[in-house]
N, C-alpha and C positions, 0 to 999 in steps of 0.2 A: 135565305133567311134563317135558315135551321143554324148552321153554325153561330150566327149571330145571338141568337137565342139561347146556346149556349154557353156561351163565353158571357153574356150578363149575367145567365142563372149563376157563376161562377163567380164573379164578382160579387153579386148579393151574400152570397156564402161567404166568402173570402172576408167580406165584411160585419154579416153576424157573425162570424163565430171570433173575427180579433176583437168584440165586442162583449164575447162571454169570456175572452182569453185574460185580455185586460185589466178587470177587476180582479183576476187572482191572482196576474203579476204584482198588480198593486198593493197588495195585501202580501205577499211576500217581501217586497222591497221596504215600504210602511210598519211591519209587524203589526202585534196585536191592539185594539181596540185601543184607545190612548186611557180611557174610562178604564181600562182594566189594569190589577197588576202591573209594573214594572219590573220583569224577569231580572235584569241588571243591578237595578236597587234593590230588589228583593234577597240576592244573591250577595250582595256587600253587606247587611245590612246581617245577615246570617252569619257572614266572616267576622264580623266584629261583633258578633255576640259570643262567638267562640274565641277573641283573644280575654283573655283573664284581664281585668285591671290591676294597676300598678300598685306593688307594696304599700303600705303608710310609709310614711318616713317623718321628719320634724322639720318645719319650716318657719320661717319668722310669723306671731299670729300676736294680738294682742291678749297679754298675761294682766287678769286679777285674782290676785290672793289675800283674800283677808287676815293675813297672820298676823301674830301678836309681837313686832319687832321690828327687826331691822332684816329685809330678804335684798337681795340684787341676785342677778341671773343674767347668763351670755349664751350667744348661740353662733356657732361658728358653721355654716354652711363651707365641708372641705372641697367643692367644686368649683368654686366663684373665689374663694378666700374672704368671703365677707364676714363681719361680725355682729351681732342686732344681739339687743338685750335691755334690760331696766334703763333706766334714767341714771341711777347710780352706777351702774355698770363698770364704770370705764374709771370712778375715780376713789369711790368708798372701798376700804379694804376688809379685809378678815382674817385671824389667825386659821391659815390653812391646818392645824390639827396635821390626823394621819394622811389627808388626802398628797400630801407631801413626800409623801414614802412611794410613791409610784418614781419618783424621780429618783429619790435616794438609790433605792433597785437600782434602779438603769443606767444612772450614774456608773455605780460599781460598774455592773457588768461590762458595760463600754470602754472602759479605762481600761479593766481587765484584757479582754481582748485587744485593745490596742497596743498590751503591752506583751502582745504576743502570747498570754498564756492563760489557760484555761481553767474557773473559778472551780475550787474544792468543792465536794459535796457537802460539807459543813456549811461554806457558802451559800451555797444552791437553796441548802434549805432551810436557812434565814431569810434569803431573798422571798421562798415562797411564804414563808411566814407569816413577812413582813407585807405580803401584798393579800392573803386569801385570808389571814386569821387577825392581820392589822396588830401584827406583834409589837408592841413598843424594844422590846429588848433587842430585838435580831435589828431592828430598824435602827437602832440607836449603837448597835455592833459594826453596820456597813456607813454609817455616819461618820462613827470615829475615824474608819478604816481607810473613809475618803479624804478628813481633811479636816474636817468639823465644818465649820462655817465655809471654809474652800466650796464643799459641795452646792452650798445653797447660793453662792455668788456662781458658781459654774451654770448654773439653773436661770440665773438671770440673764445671763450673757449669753450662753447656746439659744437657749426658746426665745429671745429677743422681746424679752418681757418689759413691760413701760412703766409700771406703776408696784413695785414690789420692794418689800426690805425688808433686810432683818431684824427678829421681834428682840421690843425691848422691854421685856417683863424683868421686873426684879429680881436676881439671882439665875435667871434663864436666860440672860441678854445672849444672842445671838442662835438660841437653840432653834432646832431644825421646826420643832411642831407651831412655837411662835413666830413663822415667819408670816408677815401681812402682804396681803396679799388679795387684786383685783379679780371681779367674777371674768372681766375680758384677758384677764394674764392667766386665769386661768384655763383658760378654755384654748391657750395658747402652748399653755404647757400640755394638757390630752395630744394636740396637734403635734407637740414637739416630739411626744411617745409614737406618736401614730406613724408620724411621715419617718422613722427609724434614726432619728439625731440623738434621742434621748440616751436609748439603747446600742446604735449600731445594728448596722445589717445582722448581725451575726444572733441577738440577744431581742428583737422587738417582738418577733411573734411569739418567743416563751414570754414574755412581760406581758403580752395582752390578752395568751390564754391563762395564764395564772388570773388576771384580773377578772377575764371569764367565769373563772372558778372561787368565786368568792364566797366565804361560808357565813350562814347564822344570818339570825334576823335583828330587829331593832331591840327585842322586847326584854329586860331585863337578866333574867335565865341565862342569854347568849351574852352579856356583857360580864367579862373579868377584870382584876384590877390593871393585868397589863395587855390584853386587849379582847378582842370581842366581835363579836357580829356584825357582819356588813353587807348583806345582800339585800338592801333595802333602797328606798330613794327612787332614783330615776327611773328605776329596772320596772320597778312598782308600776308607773303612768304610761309604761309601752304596752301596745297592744303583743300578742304573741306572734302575729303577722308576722309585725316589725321584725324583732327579735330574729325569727327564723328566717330570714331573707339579707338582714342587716346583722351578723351577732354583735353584741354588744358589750365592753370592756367597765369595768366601774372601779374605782377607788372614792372612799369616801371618809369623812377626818371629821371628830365628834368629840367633845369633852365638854363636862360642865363647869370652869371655872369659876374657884372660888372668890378670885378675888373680884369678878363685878358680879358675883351672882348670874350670871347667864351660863347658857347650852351655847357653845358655839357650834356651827354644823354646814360641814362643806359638801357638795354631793357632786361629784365626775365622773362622765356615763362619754365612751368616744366607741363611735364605728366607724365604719368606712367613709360616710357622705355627710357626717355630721362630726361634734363636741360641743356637749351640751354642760354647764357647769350653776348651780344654785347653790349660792352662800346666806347663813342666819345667823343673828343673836335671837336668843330671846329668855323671857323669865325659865328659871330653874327648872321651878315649881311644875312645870308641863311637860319634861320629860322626853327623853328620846324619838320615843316614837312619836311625837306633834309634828318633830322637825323631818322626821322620814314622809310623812303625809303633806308635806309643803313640799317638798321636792317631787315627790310624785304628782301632787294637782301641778307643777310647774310644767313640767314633761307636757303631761297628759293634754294641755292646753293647748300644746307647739304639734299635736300630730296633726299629720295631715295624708289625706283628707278624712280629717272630720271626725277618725274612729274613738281619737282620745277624748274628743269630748263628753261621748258619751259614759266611758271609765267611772266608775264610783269607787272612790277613794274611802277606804274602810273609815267610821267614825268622823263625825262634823270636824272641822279647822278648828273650833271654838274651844272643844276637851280640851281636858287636862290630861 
C-alpha cells in the first residue's frame, strides 16, 4: 500500500501546483489587466505626438471680401492641375498692369538661350529690375527687344491661356501693361513660370528667386513715377510656416488709371504646390494700400488648416 500512497500523494501535487502554474501562464499569454493601460496604444499614441503636423498650405475654401469693387480670384492646386476660384473667375478680365512683366522677363531670357547665347549684364539687370523694383523702363526695354505685341501673343499661346487679349486703350492699343486678362489665365501664366516653359530650364529658377526678392511696400514713400514697391498682397495673408516650407515667388501690377478713375491691382503669389492670383478695380480715392489688404484677406482665407484665418489683416477693408 505504501507505494500506492505515494504515487497519489504525487498526483495531488502534480495537480496543485499546475493549478498555481496556470494562472500565471495565463497572465502571460493574456497581458495586463484589460482595465489597465494599453502598452501598444499607448506607445503609437506617443509616436504620433512626436510627428510634427503638416505645413499650412492654400486649398480651395469659401472666399468673403467685402471690397469696395470689382475682386475675382483663382487658385491653382499644382498637384491635381485643378483650378477653383470666384464665380467671375474664368470670364471677367483685368488690365494685368506690371504683373505682366514676369513674362516679359522670361520671355527674353528663353529666347535668348535658345538662340544659343547668353543675355548681357545690361540685360540681366533690367530683367532684375523689371521684376524686384517693377521697373516700367527696363520692362518696356525687353518688350521692345521681344517683338512688342509678338511677346504678349507668345504668352497666349505657350501658357495656353483661354480668355486673354490685347489691351485696347486709346493710344496704348496693344501695349504690354493693358493686356486684359482672366484671374484663371492668370494663375496659368504663374504655372507657365513655375513648370520652366516661360523661362526655359536654363532661366526659371533666377525668374523665381528674383521674384523672391521683391522690394518695398504698398505705402506711398516706396511708389515712383516709374516704378515702386511690391512686396505686399499675397505674401501679406501667408503664415510664415507657409512661407518657410513653401518659399514663395510674387509679381504684382498696380496703377491708378486715369481714364475710369479706378486702382487697378493684380496680385501673383506661385510656389511649388499652389498659384494663387487676385485681381481689382476700385475707386481711386482708397489708395494702394486697400487693394494690398484685399489680396492678403484673399490668401489668408485659402490657408489651410485654419492658420490664415486667424491672420489680422492690418486696418478694416472699409478705409480709405
Amino acid at each position: 500500500m505504501r507505494p500506492r500512497v505515494i504515487m497519489l500523494f504525487a498526483a495531488v501535487m502534480i495537480l496543485l501546483g499546475g493549478g498555481l502554474l496556470v494562472p500565471a501562464a495565463y497572465g502571460k499569454l493574456t497581458g495586463p489587466d484589460p482595465a489597465g493601460p494599453d502598452p501598444v496604444a499607448t506607445t503609437a499614441a506617443a509616436r504620433a505626438a512626436l510627428v510634427p503636423p503638416p505645413p499650412p498650405t492654400l486649398a480651395p475654401a469659401p472666399v468673403a471680401v467685402p471690397a469696395d469693387g470689382f475682386v475675382a480670384w483663382a487658385l491653382l492646386d499644382r498637384r491635381s492641375a485643378q483650378i477653383t476660384g470666384s464665380p467671375n473667375s474664368a470670364e471677367s478680365t483685368n488690365s494685368t498692369e506690371s504683373m505682366i512683366k514676369v513674362w516679359i522677363v522670361s520671355d527674353f531670357l528663353r529666347r535668348t538661350a535658345e538662340a544659343g547665347r547668353t543675355p548681357s549684364a545690361d540685360r540681366l539687370k533690367q530683367g532684375s529690375a523689371a521684376l524686384r523694383y517693377s521697373d516700367d523702363d527696363a520692362a518696356g526695354a525687353l518688350y521692345s527687344a521681344g517683338g512688342g505685341t509678338a511677346v504678349t501673343k507668345r504668352m497666349m499661346s505657350m501658357c495656353k491661356l483661354t480668355n486673354t487679349r490685347l489691351g485696347t486703350v486709346p493710344g496704348y492699343v496693344g501695349w504690354w501693361s493693358f493686356t486684359e486678362m482672366t484671374a484663371q489665365d492668370a494663375v496659368r501664366l504663374g504655372e507657365c513660370v513655375r513648370n520652366g516653359t516661360a523661362a526655359g530650364p536654363k532661366w526659371t529658377d533666377w525668374v523665381l528667386d528674383e521674384m523672391r526678392n521683391v522690394w518695398g511696400t504698398a505705402a506711398k514713400k516706396d511708389q515712383e513715377r516709374t516704378r515702386g514697391g511690391g512686396r505686399w498682397g499675397i505674401i501679406d495673408g501667408l503664415p510664415k510656416e507657409l512661407v518657410q516650407s513653401d518659399p514663395v515667388s510674387i509679381k504684382n501690377g498696380w496703377t491708378s488709371l486715369v481714364y475710369d478713375g479706378n486702382w487697378h491691382v493684380n496680385c501673383l503669389a506661385i510656389s511649388n504646390n499652389w498659384v494663387l492670383a487676385v485681381q481689382q478695380r476700385y475707386p481711386d480715392k482708397r489708395g494702394l494700400e486697400y487693394g494690398a489688404r484685399v489680396c492678403a484677406n484673399v490668401a489668408a482665407q485659402l490657408v489651410t488648416p485654419g492658420v490664415g484665418a486667424a491672420l489680422r489683416i492690418p486696418r478694416p477693408l472699409t478705409g480709405s
